[in-house]
Residue frames relative to the residue before (quaternion, step in Angstrom):
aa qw qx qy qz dx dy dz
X 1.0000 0.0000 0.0000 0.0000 0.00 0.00 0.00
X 0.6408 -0.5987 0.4253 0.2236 3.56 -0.94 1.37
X 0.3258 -0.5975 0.6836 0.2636 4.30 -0.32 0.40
X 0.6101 -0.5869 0.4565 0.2737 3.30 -1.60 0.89
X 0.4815 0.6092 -0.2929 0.5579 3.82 1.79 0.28
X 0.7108 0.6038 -0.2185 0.2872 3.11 1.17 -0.28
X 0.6675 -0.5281 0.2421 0.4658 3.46 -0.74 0.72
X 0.6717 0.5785 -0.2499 0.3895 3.35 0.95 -1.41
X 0.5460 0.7438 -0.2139 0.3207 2.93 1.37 -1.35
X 0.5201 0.7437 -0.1601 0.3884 3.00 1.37 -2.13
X 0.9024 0.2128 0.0648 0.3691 2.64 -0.46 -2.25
X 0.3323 0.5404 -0.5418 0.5513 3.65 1.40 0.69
X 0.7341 0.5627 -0.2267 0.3051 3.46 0.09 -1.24
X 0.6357 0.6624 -0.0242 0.3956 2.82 1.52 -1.44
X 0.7904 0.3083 -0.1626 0.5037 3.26 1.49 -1.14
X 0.5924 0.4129 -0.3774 0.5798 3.54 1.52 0.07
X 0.5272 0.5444 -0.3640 0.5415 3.86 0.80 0.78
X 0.4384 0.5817 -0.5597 0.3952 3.94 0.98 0.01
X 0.6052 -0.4116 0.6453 0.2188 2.66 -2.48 0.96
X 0.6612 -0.5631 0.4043 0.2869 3.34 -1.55 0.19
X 0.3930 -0.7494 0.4387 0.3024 3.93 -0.25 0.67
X 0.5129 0.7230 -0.4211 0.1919 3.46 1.04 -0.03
X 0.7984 0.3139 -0.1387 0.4948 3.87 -0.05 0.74
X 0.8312 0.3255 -0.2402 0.3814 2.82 1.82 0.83
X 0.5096 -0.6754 0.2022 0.4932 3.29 -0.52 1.22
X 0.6492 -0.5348 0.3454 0.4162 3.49 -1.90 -0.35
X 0.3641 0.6219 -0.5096 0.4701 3.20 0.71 -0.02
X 0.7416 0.3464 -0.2351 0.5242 3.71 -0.26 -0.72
X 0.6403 0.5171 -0.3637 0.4362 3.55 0.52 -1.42
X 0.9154 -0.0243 0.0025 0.4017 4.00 0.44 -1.30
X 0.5311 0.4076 -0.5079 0.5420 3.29 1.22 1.25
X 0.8748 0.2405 -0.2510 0.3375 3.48 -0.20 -1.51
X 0.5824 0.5217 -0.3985 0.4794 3.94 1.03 -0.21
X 0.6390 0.4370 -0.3783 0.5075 4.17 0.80 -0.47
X 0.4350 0.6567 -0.4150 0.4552 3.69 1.44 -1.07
X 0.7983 0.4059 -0.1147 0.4299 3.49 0.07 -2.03
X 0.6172 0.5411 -0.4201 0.3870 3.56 0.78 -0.29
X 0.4340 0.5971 -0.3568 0.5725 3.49 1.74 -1.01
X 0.9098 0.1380 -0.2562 0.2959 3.45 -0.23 -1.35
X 0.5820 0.5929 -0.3612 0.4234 3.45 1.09 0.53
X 0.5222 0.4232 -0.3457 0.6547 3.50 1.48 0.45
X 0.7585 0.3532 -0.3041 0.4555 3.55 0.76 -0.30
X 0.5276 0.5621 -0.3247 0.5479 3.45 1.41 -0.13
X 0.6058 0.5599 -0.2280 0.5172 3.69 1.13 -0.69
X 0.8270 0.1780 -0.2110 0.4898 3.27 0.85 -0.66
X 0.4445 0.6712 -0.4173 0.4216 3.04 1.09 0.62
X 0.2340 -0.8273 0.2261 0.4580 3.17 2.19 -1.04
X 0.3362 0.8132 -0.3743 0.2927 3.23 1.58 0.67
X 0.4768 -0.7009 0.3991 0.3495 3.37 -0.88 1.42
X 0.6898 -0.4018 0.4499 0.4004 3.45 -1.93 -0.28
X 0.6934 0.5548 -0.2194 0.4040 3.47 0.62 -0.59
X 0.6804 0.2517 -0.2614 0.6367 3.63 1.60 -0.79
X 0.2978 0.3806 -0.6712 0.5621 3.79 0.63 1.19
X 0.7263 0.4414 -0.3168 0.4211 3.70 -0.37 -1.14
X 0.6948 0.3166 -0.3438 0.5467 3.67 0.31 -0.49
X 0.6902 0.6034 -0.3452 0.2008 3.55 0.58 -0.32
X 0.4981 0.6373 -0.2474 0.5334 2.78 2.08 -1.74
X 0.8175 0.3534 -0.3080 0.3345 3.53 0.41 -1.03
X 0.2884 0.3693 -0.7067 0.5301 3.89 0.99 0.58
X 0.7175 0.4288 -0.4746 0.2758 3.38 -1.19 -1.17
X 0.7260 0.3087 -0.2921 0.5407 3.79 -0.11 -1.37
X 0.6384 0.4606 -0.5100 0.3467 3.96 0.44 -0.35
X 0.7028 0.5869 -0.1076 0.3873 3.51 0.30 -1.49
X 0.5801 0.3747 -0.4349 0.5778 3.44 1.45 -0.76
X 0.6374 0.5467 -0.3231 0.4364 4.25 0.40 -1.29
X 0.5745 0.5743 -0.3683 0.4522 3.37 0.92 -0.36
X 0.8484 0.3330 -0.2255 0.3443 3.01 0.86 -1.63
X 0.3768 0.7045 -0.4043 0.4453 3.47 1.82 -0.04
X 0.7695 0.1858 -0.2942 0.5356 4.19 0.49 -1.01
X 0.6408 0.3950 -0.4625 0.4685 4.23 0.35 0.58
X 0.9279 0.1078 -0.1853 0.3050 3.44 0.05 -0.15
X 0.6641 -0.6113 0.3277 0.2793 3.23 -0.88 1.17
X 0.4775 -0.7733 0.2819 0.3074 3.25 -0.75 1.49
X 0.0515 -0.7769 0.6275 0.0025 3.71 -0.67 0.57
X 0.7400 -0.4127 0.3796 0.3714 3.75 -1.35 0.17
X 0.6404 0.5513 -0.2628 0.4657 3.11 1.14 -1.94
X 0.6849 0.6144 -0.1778 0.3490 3.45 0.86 -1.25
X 0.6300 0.4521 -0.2656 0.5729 3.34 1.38 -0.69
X 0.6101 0.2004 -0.4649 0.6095 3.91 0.56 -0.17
X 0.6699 0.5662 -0.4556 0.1521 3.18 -0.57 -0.07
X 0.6459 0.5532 -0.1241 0.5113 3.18 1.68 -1.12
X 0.5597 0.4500 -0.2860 0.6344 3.45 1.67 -1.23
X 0.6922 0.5108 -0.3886 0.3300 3.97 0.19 -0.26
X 0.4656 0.6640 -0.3697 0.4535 3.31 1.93 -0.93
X 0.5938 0.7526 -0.0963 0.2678 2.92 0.51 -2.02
X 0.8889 0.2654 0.0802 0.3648 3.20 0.50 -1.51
X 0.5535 0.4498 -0.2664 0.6484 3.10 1.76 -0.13
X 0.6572 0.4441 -0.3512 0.4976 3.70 1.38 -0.46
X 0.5691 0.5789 -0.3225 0.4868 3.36 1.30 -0.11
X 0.5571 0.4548 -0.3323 0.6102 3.63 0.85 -1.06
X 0.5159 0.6015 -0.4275 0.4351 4.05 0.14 -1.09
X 0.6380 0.5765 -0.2723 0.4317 3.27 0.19 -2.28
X 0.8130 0.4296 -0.1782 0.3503 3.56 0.11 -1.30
X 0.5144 0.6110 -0.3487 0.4904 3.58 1.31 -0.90
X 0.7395 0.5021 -0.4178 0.1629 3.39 0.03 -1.49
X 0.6258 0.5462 -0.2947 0.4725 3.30 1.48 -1.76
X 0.8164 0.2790 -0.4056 0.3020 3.75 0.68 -0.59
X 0.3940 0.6400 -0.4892 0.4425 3.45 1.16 0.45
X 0.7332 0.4514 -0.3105 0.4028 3.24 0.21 -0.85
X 0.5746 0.3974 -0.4160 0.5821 3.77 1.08 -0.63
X 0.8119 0.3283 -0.3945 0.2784 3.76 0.03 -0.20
X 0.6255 0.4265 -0.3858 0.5273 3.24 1.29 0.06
X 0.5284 -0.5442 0.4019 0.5129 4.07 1.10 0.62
X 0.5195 0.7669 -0.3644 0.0958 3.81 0.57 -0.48
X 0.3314 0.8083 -0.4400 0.2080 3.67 1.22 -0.31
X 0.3312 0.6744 -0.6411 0.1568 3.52 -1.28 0.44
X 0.9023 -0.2810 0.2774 0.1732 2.52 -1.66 -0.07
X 0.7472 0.4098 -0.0508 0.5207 3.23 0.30 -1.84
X 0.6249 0.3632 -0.3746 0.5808 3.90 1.49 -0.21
X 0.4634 0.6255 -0.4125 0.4730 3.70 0.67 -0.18
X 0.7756 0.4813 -0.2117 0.3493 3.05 0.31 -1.47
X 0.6395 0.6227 -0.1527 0.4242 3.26 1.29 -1.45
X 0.6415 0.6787 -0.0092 0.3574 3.20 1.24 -1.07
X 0.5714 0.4560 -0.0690 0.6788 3.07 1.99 -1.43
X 0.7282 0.4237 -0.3081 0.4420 3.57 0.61 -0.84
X 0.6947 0.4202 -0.3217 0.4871 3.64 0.85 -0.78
X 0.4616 0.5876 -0.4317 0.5053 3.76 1.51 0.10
X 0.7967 0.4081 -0.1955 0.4006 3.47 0.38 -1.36
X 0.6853 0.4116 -0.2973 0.5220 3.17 0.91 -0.52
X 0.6859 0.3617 -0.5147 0.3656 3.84 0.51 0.08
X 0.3361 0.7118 -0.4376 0.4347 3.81 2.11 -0.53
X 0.7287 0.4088 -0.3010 0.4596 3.91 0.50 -1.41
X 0.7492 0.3490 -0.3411 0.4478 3.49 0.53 -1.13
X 0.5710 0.5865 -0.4592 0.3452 3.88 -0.10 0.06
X 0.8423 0.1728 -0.2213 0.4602 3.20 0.59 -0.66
X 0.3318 0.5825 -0.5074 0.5414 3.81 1.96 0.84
X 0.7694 0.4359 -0.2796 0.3741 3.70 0.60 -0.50
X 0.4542 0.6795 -0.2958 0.4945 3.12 1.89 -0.38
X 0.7289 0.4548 -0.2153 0.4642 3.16 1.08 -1.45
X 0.4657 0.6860 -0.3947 0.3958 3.50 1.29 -0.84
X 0.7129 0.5086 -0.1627 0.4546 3.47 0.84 -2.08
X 0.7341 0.3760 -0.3703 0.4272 3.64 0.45 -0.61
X 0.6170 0.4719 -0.3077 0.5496 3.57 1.04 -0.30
X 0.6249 0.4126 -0.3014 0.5903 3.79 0.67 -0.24
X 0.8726 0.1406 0.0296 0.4668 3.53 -0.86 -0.98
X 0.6952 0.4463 -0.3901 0.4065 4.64 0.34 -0.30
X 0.4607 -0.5170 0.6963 0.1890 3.25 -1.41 1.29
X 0.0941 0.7338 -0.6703 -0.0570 3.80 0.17 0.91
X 0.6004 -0.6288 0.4694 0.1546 3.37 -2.09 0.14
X 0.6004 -0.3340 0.0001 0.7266 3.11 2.39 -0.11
X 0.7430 -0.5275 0.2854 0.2969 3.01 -1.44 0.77
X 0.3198 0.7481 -0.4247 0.3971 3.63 1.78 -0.05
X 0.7635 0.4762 -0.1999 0.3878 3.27 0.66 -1.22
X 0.3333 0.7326 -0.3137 0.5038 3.52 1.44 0.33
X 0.6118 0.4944 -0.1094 0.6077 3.50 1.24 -1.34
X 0.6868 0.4682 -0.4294 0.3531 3.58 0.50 -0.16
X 0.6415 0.4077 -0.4070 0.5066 4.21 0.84 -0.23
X 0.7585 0.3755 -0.3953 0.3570 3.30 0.81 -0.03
X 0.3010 0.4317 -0.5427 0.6546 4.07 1.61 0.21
X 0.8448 0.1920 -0.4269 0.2592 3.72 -1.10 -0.90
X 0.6832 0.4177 -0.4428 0.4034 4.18 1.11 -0.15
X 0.4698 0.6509 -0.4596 0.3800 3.30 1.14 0.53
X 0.6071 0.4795 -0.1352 0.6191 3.38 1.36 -1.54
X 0.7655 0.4242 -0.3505 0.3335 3.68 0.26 0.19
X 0.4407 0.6438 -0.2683 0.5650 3.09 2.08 -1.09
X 0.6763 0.6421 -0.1594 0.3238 3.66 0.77 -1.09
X 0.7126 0.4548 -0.1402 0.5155 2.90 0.57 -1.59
X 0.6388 0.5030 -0.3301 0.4795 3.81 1.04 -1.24
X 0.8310 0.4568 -0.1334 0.2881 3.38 0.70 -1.13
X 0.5920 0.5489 -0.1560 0.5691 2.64 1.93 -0.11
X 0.6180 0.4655 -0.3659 0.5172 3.44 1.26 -0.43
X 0.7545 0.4240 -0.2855 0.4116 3.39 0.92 -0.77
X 0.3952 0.6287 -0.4831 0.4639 3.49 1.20 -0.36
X 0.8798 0.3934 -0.1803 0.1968 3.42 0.52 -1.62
X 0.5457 0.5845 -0.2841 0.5290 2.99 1.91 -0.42
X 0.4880 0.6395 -0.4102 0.4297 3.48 1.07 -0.28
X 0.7689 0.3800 -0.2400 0.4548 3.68 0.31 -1.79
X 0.4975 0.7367 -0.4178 0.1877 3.33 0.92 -0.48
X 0.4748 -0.5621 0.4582 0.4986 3.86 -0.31 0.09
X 0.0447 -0.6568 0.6949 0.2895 4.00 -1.11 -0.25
X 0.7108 -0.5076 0.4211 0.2447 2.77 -2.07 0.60
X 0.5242 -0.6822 0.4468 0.2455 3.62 -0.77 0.71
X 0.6491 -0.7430 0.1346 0.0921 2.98 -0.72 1.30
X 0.5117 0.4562 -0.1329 0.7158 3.39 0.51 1.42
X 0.6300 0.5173 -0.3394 0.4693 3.69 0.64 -0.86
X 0.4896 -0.6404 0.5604 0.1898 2.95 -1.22 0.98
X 0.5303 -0.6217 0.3644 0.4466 4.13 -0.94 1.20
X 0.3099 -0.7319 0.5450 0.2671 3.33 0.43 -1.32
X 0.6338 0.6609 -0.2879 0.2803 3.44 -1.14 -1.07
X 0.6128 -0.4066 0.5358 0.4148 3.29 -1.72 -0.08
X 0.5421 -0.5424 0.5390 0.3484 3.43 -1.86 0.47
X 0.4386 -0.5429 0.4719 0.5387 3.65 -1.14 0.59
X 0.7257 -0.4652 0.4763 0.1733 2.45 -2.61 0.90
X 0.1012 -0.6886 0.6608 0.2809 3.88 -0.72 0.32
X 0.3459 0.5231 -0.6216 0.4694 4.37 0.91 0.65
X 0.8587 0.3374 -0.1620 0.3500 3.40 0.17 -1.64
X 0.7427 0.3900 -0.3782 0.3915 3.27 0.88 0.41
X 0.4874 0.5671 -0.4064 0.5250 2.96 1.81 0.89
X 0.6998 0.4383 -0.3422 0.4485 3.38 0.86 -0.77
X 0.5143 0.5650 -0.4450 0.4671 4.08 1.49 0.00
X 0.4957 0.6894 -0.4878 0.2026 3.78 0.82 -0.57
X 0.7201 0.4576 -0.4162 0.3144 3.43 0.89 -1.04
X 0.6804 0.4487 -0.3257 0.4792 3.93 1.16 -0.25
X 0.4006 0.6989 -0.4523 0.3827 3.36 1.20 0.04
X 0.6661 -0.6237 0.3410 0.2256 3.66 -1.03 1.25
X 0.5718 0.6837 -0.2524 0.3765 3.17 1.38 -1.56
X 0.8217 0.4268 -0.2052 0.3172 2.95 0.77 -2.01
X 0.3776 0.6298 -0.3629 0.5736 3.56 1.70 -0.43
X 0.7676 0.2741 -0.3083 0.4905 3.79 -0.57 -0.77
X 0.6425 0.4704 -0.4045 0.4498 4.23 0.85 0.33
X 0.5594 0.5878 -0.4010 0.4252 3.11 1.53 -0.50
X 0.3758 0.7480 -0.4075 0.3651 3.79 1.01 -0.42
X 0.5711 0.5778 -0.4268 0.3973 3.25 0.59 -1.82
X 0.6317 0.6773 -0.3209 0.1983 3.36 0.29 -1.63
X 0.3610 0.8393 -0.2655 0.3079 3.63 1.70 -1.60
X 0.6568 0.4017 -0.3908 0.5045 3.87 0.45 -1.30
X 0.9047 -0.1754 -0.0545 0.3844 4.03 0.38 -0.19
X 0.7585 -0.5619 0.1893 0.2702 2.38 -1.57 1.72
X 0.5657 0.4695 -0.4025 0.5454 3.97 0.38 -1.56
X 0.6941 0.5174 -0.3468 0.3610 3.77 -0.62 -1.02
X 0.6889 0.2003 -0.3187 0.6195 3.70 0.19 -1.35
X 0.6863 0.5889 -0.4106 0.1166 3.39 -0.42 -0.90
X 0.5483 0.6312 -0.0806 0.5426 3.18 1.96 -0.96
X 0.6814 0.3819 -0.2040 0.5901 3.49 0.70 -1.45
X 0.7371 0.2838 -0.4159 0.4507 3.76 0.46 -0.44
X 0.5495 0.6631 -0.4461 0.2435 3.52 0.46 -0.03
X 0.6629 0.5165 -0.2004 0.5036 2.74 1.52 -1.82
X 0.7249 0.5037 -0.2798 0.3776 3.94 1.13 -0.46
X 0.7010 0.4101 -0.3342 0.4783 3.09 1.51 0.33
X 0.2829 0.4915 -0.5619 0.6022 3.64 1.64 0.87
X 0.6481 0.4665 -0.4602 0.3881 3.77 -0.06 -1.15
X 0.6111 0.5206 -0.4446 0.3974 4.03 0.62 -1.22
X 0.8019 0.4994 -0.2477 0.2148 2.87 0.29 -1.48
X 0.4420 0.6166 -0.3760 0.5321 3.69 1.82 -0.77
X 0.8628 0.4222 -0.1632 0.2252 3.14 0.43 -1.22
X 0.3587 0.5624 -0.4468 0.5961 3.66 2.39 -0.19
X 0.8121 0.4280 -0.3370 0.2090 3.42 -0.04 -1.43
X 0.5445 0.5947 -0.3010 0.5092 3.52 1.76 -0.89
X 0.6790 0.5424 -0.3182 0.3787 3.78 0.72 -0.88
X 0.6637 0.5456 -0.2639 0.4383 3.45 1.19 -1.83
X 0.6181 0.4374 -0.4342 0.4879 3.81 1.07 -1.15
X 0.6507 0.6340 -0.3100 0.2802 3.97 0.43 -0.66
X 0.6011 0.6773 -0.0197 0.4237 3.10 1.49 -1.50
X 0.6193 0.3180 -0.0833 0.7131 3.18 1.59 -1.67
X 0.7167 0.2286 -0.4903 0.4401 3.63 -0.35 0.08
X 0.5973 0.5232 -0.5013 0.3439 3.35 0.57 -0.33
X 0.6077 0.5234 -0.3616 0.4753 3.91 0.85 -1.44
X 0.6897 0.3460 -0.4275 0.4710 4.06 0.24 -1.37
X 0.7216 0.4050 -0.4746 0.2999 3.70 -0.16 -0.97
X 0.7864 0.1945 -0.4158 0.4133 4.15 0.67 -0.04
X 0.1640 0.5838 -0.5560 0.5685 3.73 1.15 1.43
X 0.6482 0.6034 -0.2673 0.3799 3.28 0.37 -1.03
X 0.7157 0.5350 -0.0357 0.4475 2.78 0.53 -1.86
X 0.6407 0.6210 -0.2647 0.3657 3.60 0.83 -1.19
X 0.6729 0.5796 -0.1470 0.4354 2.70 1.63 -2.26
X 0.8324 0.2674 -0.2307 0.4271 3.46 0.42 -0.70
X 0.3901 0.5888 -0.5616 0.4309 3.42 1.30 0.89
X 0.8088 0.3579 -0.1269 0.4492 3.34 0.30 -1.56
């Protein structure tokens, strides 16, 4: 039997300690959160803080985006970049669940956590642009305009979900969550904005027609999906405004 130090130990702990799946696609739900649970039981016994998971994920997710706007796209290049990508994602996930299992949450890791998010959300698709301007047989310079519509719509959506979950009221402390189980519809129809599904699009990388295409067609999907969220977001915020108003 495993000591309470133990990996097993860990990742026992680990799985009866999950956040709630509600509002997220499957991809996350049953790859990158079970991924991070691995690397957050092995990161635990290793005795590594939350923060150097978080600093780690972001070599990996850096260094791959790097290697997307310097070198010319190649096959080799596409697993490699998707491999960055995804282990810096799984990482991404560890830190928050390290930190609940070592009692460690706060703030100042939150914070850290959001910024190394946003800031790999901006660089990825600056390095995209980098690559099409370096190394693509584009069809016109139009296509140039396209990492910067889909890092607009991504910058958004992040910032916007969290903006909105912030103002939101929380539940009083102690209260039970309630509610319906999450939706396995809605966490299918989130896949196409879902991080995961972005760091597969890489694969694409060995050729040009292929990525160029698949990312195009994923950055109409963003955009459906900022403009669907922002209308959601706002009726949600005015309708408990509302609500306030005719309390007080």
């Amino acid at each position: 039997m495993p000591g309470t130090g133990s990996y097993g130990a860990a990742l026992r702990r680990l799985r009866d300690a999950q956040k709630t799946a509600k509002g997220i696609s499957l991809y996350s739900r049953y790859l990158n959160r079970p991924l991070g649970r691995v690397f957050a039981a092995a990161a635990h016994r290793a005795g590594l803080r939350p923060n150097q998971v978080t600093a780690l994920s972001a070599l990996l997710s850096y260094a791959a985006i790097a290697g997307v706007a310097l070198a010319e796209p190649s096959w080799p290049l596409a697993l490699a970049v998707w491999a960055g990508l995804v282990v810096g994602f799984a990482l991404d996930s560890a830190d928050g669940q390290l930190a609940r299992l070592r009692g460690e949450s706060s703030a100042v890791g939150e914070w850290l956590d959001h910024v190394v998010d946003c800031a790999k959300i901006t660089v990825l698709h600056a390095a995209v642009l980098i690559s099409f301007h370096r190394f693509f047989d584009l069809p016109g310079e139009g296509w140039l305009l396209v990492p910067l519509l889909f890092q607009l719509a991504a910058v958004l959506i992040f910032f916007g979900g969290l903006l909105t979950d912030k103002l939101k009221p929380k539940a009083a402390p102690g209260s039970s969550p309630g509610g319906a189980p999450p939706s396995r519809v809605r966490a299918v129809a989130l896949l196409p904005v879902d991080y995961g599904v972005l760091c597969a699009l890489f694969l694409l990388l060995g050729s040009e027609t292929a990525f160029r295409l698949g990312y195009a067609a994923l950055c109409a999907v963003y955009v459906l999906f900022c403009v669907a969220f922002s209308v959601k977001w706002f009726r949600e915020l005015s309708a408990l405004n509302a609500s306030s108003a005719a309390r007080s």
